[in-house]
DSSP file (Angstrom, degrees, kcal/mol; ACC not computed):
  #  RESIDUE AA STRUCTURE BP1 BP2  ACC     N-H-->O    O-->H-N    N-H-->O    O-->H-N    TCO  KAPPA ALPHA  PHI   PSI    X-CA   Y-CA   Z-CA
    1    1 A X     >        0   0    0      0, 0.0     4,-2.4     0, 0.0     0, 0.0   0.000 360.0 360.0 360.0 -53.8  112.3  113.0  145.0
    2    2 A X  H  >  +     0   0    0      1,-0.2     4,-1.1     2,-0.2     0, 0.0   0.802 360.0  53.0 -52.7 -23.3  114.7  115.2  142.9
    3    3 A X  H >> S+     0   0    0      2,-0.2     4,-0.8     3,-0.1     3,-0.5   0.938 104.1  49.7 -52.8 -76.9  115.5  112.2  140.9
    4    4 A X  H >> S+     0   0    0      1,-0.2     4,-3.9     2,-0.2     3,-0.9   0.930 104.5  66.1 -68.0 -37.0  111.9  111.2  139.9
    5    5 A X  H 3X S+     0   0    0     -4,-2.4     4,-1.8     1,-0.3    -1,-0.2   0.859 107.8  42.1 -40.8 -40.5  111.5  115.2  138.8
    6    6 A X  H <X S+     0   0    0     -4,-1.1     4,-0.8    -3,-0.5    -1,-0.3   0.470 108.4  45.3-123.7  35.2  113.9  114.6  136.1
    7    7 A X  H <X S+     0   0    0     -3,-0.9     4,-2.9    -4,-0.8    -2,-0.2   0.687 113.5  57.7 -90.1 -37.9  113.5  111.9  134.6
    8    8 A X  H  X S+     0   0    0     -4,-3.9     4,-2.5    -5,-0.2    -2,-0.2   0.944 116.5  38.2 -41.7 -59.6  109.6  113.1  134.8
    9    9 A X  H  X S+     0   0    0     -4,-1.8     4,-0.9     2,-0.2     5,-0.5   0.960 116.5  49.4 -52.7 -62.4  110.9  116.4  132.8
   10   10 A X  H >X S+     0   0    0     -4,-0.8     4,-3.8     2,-0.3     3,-1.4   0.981 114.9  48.4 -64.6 -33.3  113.6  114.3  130.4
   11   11 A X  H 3X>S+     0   0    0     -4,-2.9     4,-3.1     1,-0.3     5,-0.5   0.941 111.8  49.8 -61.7 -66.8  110.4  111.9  129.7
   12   12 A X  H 3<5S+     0   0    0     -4,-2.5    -1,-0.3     1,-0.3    -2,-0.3   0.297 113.6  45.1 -13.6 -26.1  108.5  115.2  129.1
   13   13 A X  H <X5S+     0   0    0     -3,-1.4     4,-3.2    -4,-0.9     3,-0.3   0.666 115.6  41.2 -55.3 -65.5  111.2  116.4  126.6
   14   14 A X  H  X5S+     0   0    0     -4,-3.8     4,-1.9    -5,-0.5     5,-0.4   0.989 112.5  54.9 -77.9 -37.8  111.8  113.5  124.6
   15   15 A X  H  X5S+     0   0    0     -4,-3.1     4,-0.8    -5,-0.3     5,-0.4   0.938 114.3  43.6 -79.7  16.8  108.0  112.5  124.4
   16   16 A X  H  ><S+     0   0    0     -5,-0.5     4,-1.8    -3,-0.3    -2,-0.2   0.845 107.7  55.3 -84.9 -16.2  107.4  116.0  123.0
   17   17 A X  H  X S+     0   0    0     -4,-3.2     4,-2.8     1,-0.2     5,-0.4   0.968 108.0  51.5 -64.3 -69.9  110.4  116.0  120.7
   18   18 A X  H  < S+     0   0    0     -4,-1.9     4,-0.4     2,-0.2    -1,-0.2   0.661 111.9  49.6 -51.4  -9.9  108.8  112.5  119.1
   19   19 A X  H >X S+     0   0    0     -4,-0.8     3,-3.6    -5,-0.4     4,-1.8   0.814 114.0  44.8 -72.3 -55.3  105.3  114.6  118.7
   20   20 A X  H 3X S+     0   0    0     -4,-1.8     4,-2.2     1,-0.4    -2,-0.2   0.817 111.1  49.4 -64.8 -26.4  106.9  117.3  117.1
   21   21 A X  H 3X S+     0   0    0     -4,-2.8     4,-0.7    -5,-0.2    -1,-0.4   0.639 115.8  48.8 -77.6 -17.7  108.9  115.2  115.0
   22   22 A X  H <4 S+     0   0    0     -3,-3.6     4,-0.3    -4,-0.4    -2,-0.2   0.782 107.7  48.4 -15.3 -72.9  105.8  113.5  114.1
   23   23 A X  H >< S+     0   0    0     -4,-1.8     3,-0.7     2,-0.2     5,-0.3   0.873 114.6  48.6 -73.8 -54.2  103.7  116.3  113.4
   24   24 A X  H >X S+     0   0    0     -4,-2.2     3,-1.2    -5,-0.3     4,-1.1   0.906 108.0  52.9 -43.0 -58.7  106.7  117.9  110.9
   25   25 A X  T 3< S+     0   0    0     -4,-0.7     3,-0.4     1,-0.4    -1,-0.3   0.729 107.8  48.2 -61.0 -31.6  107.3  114.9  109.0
   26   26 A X  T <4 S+     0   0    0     -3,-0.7    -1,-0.4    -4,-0.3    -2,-0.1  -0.203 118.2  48.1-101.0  37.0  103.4  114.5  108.1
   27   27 A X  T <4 S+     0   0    0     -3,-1.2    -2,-0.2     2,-0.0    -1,-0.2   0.312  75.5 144.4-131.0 -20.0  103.4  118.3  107.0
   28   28 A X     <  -     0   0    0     -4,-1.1     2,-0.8    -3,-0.4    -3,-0.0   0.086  61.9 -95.7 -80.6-170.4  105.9  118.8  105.1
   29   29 A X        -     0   0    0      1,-0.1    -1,-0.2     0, 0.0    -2,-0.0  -0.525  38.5-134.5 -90.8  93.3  106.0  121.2  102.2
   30   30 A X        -     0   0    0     -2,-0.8     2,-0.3    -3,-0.1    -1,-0.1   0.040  21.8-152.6 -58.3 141.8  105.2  119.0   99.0
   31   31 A X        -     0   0    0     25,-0.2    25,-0.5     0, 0.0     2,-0.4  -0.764  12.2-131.4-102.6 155.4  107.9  120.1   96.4
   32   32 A X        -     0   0    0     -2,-0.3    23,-0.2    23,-0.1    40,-0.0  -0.938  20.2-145.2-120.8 111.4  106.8  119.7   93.1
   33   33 A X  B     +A   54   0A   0     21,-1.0    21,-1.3    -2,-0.4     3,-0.0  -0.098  25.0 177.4 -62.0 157.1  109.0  117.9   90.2
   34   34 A X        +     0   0    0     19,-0.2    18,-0.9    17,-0.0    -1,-0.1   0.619  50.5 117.3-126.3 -26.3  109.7  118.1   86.2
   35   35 A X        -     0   0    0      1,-0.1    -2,-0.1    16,-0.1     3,-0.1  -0.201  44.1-171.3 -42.5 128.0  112.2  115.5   85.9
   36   36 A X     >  +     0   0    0      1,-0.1     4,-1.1     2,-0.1     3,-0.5   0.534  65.7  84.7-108.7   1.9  110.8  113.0   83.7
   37   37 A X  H  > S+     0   0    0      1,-0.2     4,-1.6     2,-0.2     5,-0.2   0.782  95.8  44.8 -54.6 -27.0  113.9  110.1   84.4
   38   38 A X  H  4 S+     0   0    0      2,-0.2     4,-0.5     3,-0.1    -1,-0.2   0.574 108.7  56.6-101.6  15.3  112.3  108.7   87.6
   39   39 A X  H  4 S+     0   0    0     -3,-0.5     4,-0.3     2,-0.1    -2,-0.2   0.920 110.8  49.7 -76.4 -59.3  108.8  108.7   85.7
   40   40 A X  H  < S+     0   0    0     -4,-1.1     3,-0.4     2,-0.2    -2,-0.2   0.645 110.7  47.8 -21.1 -59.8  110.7  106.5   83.2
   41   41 A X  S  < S+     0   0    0     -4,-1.6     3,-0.3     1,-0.2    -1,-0.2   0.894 114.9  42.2 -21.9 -75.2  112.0  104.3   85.6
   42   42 A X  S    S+     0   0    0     -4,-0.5    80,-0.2     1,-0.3    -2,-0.2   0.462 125.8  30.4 -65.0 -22.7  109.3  103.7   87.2
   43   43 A X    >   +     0   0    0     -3,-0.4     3,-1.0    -4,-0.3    -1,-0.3  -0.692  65.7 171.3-167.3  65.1  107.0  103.3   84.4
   44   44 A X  T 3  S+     0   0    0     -3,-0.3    -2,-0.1     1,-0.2    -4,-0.1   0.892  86.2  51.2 -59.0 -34.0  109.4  101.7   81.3
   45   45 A X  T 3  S+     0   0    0     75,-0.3     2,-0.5    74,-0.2    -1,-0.2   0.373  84.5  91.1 -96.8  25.2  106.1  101.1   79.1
   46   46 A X    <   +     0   0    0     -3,-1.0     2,-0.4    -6,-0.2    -3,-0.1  -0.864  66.6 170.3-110.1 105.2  104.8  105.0   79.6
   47   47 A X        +     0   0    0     -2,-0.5    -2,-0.0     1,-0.2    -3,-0.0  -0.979  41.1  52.4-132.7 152.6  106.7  106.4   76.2
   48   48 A X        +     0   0    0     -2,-0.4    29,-3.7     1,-0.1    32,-0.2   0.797  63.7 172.7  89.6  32.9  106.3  109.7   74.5
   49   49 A X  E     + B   0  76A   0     27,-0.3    27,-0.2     1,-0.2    -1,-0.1  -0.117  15.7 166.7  -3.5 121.9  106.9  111.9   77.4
   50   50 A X  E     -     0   0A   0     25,-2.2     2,-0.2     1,-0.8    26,-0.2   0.326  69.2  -4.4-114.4 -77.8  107.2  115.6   76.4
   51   51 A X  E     - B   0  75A   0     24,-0.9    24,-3.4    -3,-0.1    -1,-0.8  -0.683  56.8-143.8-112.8 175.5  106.9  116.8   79.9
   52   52 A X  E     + B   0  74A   0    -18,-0.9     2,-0.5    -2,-0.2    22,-0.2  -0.967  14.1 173.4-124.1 114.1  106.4  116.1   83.3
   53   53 A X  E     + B   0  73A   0     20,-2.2    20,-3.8    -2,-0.2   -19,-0.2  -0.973  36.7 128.7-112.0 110.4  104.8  117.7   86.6
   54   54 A X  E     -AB  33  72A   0    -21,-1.3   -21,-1.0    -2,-0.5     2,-0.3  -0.798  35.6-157.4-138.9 179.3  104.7  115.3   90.0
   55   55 A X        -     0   0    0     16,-1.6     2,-0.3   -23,-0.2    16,-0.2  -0.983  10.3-169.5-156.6 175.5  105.3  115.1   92.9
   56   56 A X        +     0   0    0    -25,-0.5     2,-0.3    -2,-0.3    14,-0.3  -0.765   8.5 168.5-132.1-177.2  106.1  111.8   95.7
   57   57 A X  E     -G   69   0B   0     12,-1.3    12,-3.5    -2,-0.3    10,-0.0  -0.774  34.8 -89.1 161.4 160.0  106.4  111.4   98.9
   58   58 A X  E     -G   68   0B   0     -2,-0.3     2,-0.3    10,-0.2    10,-0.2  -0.156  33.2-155.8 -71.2 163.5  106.6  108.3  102.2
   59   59 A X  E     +G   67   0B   0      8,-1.4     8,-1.3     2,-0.1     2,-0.2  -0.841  52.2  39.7-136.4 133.6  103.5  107.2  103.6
   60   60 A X  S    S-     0   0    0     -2,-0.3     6,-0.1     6,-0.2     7,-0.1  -0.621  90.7 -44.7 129.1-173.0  103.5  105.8  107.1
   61   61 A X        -     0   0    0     -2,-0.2    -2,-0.1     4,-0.1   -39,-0.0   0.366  59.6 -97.5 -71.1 171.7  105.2  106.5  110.4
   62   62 A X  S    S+     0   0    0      4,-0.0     2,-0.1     3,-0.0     4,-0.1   0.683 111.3  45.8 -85.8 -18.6  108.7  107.2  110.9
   63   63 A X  S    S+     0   0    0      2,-0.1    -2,-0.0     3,-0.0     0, 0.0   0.041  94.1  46.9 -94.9-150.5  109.3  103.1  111.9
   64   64 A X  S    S-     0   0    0     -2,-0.1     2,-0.5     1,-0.1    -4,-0.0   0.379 104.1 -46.9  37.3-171.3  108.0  100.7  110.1
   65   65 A X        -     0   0    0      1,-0.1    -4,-0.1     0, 0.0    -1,-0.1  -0.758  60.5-162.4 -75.7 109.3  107.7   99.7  106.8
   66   66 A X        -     0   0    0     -2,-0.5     2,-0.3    -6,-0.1    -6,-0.2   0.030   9.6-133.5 -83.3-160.5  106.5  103.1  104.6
   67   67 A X  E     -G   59   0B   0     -8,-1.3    -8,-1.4    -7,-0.1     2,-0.4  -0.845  18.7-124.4-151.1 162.1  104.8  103.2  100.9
   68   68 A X  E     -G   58   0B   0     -2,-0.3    76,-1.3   -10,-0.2     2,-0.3  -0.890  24.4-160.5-113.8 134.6  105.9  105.5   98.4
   69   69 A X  E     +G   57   0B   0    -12,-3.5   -12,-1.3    -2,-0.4     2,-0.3  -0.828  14.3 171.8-105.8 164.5  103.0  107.8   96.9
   70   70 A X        +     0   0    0     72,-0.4   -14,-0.2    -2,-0.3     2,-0.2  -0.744   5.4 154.3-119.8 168.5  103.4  109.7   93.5
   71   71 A X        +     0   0    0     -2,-0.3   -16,-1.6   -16,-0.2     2,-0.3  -0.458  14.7 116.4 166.2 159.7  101.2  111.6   91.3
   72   72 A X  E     -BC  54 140A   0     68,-1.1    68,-1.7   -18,-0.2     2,-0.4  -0.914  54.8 -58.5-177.4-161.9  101.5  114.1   88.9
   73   73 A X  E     -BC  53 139A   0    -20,-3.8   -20,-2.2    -2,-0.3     2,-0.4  -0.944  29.3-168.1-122.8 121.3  100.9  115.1   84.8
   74   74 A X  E     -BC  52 138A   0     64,-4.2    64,-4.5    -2,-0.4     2,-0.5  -0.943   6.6-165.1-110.3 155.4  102.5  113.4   81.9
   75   75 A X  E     -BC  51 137A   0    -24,-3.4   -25,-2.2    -2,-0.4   -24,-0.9  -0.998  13.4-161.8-130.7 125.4  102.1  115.3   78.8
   76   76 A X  E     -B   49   0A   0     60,-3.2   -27,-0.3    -2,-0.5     2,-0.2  -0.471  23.2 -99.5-107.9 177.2  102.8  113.3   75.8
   77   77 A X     >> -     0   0    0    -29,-3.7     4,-3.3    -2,-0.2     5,-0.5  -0.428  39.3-108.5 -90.7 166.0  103.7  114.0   72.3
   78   78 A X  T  45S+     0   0    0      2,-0.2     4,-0.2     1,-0.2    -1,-0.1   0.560 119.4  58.6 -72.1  -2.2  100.7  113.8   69.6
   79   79 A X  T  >5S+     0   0    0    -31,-0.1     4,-2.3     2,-0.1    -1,-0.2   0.727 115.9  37.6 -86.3 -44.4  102.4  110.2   68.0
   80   80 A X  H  >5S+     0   0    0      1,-0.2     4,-1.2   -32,-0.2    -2,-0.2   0.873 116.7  47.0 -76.4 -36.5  102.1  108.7   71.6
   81   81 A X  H  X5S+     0   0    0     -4,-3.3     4,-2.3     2,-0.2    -1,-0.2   0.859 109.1  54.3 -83.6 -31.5   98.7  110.2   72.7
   82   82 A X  H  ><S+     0   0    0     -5,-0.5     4,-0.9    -4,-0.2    -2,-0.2   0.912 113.4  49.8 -64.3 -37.6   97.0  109.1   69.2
   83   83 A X  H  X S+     0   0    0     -4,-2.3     4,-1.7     2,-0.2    -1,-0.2   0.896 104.6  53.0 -29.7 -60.7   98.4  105.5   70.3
   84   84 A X  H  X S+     0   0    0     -4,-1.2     4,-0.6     1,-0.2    -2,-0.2   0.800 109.7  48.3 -63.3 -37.9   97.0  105.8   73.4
   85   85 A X  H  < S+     0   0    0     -4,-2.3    -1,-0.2     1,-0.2    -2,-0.2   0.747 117.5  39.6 -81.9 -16.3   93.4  106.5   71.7
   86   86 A X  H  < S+     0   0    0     -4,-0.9    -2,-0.2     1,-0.1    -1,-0.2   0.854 116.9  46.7 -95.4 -30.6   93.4  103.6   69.2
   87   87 A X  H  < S+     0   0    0     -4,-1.7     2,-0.5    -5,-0.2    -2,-0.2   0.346 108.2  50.1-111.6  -5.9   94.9  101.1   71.2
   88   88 A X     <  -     0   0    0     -4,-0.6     2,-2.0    27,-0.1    -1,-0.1  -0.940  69.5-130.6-154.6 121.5   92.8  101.3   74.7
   89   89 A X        -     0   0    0     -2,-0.5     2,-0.9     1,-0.0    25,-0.2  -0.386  37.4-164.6 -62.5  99.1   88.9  101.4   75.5
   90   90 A X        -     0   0    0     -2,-2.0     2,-0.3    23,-0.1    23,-0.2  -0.813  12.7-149.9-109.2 127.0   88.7  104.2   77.7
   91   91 A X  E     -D  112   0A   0     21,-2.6    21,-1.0    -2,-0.9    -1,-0.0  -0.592  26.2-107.1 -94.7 128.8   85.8  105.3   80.1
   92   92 A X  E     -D  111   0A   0     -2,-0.3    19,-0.2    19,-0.2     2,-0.2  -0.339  43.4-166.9 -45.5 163.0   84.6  109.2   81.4
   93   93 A X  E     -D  110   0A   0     17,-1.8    17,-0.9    18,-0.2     2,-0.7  -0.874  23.7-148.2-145.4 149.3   85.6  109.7   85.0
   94   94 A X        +     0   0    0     -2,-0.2     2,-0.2    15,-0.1    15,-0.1  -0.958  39.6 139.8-106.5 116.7   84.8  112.0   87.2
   95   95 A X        -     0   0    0     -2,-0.7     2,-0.5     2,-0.0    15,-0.1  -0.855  48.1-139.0-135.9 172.0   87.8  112.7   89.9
   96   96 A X        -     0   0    0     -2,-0.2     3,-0.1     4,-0.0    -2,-0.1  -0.974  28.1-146.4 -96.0  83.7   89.1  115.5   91.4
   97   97 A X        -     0   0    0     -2,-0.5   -26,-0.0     1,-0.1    44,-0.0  -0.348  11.1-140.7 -71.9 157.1   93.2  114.7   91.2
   98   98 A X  S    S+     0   0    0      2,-0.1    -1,-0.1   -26,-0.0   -27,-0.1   0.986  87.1  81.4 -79.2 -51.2   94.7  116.2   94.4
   99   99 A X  S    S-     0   0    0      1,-0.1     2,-0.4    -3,-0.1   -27,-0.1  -0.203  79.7-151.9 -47.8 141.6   97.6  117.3   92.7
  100  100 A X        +     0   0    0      2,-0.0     2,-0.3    -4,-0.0    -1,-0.1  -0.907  17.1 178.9-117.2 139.5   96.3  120.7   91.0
  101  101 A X        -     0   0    0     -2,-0.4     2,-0.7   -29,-0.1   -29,-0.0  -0.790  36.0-109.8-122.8 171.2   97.9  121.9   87.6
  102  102 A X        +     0   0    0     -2,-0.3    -2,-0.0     1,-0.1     5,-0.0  -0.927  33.9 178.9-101.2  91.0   96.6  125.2   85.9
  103  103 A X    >   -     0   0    0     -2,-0.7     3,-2.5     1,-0.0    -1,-0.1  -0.132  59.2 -90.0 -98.0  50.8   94.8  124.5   82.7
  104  104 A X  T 3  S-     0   0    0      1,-0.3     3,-0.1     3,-0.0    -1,-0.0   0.871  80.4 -57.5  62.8  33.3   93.8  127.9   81.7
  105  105 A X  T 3  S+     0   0    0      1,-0.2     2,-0.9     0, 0.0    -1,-0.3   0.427 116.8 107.8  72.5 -16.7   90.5  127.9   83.5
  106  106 A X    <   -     0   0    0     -3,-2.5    -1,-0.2     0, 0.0     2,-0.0  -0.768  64.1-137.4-134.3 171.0   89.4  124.9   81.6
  107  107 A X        -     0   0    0     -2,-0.9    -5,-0.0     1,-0.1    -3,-0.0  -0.402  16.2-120.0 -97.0 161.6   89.2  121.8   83.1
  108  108 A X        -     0   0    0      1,-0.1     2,-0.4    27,-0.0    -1,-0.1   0.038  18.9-120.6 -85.3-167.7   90.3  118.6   81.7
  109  109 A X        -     0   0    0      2,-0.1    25,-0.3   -15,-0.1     2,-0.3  -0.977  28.7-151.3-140.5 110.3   88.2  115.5   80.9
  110  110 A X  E     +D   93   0A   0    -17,-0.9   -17,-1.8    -2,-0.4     2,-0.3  -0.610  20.0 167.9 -71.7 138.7   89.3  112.5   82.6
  111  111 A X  E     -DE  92 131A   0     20,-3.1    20,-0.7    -2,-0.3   -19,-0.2  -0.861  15.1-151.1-146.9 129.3   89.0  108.8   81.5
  112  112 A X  E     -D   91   0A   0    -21,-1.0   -21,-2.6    -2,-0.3     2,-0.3  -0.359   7.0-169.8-108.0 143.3   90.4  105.4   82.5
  113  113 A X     >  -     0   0    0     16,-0.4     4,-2.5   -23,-0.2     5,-0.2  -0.900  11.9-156.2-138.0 119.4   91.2  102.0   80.8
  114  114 A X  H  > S+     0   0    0     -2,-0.3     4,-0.7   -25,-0.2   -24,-0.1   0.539  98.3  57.3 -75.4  17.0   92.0   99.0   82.9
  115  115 A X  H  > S+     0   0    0    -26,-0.2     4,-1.2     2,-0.2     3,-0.3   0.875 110.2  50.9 -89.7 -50.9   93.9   97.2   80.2
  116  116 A X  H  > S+     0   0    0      1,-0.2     4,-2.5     2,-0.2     5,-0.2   0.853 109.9  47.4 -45.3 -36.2   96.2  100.7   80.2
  117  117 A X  H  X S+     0   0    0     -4,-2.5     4,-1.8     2,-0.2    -1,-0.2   0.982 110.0  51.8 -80.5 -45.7   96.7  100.7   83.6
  118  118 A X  H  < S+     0   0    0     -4,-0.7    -1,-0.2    -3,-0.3    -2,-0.2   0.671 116.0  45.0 -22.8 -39.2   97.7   96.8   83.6
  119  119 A X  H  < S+     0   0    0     -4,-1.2    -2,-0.2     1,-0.1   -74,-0.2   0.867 115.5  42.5-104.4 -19.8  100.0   97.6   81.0
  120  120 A X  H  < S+     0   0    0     -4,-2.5   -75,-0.3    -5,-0.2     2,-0.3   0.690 110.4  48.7 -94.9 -18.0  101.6  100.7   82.4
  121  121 A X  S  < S-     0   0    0     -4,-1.8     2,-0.2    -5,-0.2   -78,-0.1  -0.840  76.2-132.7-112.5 142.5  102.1   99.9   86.0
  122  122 A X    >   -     0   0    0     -2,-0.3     3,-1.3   -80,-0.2    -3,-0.1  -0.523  42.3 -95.0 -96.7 157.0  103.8   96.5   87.5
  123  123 A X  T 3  S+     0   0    0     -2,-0.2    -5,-0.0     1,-0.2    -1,-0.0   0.377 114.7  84.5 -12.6 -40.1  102.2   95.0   90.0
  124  124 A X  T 3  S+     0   0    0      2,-0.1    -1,-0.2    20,-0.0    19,-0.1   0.773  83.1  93.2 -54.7 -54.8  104.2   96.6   92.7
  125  125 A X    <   -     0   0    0     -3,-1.3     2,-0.4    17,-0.0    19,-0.2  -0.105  50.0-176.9 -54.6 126.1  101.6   99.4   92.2
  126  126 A X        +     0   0    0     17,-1.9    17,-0.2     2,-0.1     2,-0.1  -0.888  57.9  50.1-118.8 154.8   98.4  100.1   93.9
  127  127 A X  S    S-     0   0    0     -2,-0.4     2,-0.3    15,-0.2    15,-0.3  -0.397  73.3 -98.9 116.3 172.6   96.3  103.4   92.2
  128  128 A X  E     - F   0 141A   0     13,-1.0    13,-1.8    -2,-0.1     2,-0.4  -0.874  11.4-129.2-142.0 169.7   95.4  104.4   88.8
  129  129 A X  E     - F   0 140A   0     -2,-0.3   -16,-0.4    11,-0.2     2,-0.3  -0.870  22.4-165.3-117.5 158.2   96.3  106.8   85.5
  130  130 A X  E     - F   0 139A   0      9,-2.5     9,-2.2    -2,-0.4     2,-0.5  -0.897   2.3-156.7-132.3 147.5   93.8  109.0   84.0
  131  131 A X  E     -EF 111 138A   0    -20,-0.7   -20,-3.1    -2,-0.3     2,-0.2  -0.941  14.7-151.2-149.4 165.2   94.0  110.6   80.6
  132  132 A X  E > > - F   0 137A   0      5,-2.2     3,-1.3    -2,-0.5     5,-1.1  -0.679  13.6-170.7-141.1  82.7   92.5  113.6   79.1
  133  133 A X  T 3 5S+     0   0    0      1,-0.3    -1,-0.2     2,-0.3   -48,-0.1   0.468  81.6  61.8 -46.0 -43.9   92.3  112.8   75.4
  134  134 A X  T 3 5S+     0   0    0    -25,-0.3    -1,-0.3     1,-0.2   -26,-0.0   0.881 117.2  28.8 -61.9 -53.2   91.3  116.3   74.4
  135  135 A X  T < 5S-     0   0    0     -3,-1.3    -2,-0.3   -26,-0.3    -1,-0.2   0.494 102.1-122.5-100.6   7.6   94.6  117.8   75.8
  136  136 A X  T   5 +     0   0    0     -4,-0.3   -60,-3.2     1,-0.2     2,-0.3   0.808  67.8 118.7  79.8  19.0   96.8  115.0   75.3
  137  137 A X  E   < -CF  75 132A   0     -5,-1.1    -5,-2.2   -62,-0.2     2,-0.6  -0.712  49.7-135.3-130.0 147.7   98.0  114.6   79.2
  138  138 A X  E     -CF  74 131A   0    -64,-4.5   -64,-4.2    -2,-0.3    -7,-0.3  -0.945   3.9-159.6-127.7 137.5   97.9  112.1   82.0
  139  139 A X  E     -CF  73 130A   0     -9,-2.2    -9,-2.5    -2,-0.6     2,-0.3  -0.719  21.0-178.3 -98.6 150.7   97.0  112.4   85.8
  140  140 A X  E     -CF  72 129A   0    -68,-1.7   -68,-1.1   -11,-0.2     2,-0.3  -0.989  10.1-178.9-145.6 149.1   98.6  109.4   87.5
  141  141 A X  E     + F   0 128A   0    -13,-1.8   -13,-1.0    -2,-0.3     2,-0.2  -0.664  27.1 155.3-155.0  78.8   98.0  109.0   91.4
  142  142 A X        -     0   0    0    -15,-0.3   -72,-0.4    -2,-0.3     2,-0.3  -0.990  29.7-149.2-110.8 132.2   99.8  105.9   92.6
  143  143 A X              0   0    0     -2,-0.2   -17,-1.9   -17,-0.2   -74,-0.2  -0.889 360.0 360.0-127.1 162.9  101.4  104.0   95.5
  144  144 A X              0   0    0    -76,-1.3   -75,-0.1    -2,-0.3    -1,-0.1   0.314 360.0 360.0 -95.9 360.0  104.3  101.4   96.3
């Protein structure tokens, strides 16, 4: 009888260690990046970078096979975004991105092209970029 009491209790232990190691890992506390080399990486034919604001992060379980999420803000120089406006039909959208940046109270104006996104993202890639003409910036909210 003393026997089956603890292994009842170690099962009790362990599977509450594997909740709670569950529950952390799908909460934690997105850090947010500036580095623009793994933007670059990721994304050779995305030039004219001035800055960056993202962030990443796993998707999935702790086993298996995961995905990798990004999104964030590229802000490009005025040679690269005037490119971007001659070279690609682009269409309003209305989104919300989840990442939030602070544009000074006013909010941008997103639009999509699916030739850009074809040309800026490999295959690999599920998700889309968004650009806000007015301010020169891109939201991108993609996973791997």
């Amino acid at each position: 009888m003393q026997k089956l009491i603890s292994l009842s209790v170690i099962l009790v232990l362990l599977l509450g260690i594997s909740l709670y190691s569950g529950y952390s890992s799908g909460h934690a506390e997105i850090s947010y990046r500036t580095d623009i080399k793994p933007i670059r990486e990721r994304f050779p034919n995305l030039t004219g970078i001035d800055k960056v604001y993202w962030s990443g992060s796993t998707v999935g379980g702790d086993f298996g096979p995961t995905n990798y999420s990004m999104r964030g803000y590229v802000f490009l120089s005025r040679a690269e975004a005037a490119a971007l406006k001659q070279n690609y039909t682009w269409e309003h959208e209305r989104i919300t991105p989840q990442l939030q940046y602070d544009f000074k109270g006013r909010p941008p104006h997103w639009s999509s092209s699916d030739d850009f996104d074809a040309y800026i993202k490999s295959s690999s890639y599920i998700g889309h970029f968004y650009f806000d003409q007015k301010r020169d910036v891109l939201y991108f909210d993609v996973e791997r």
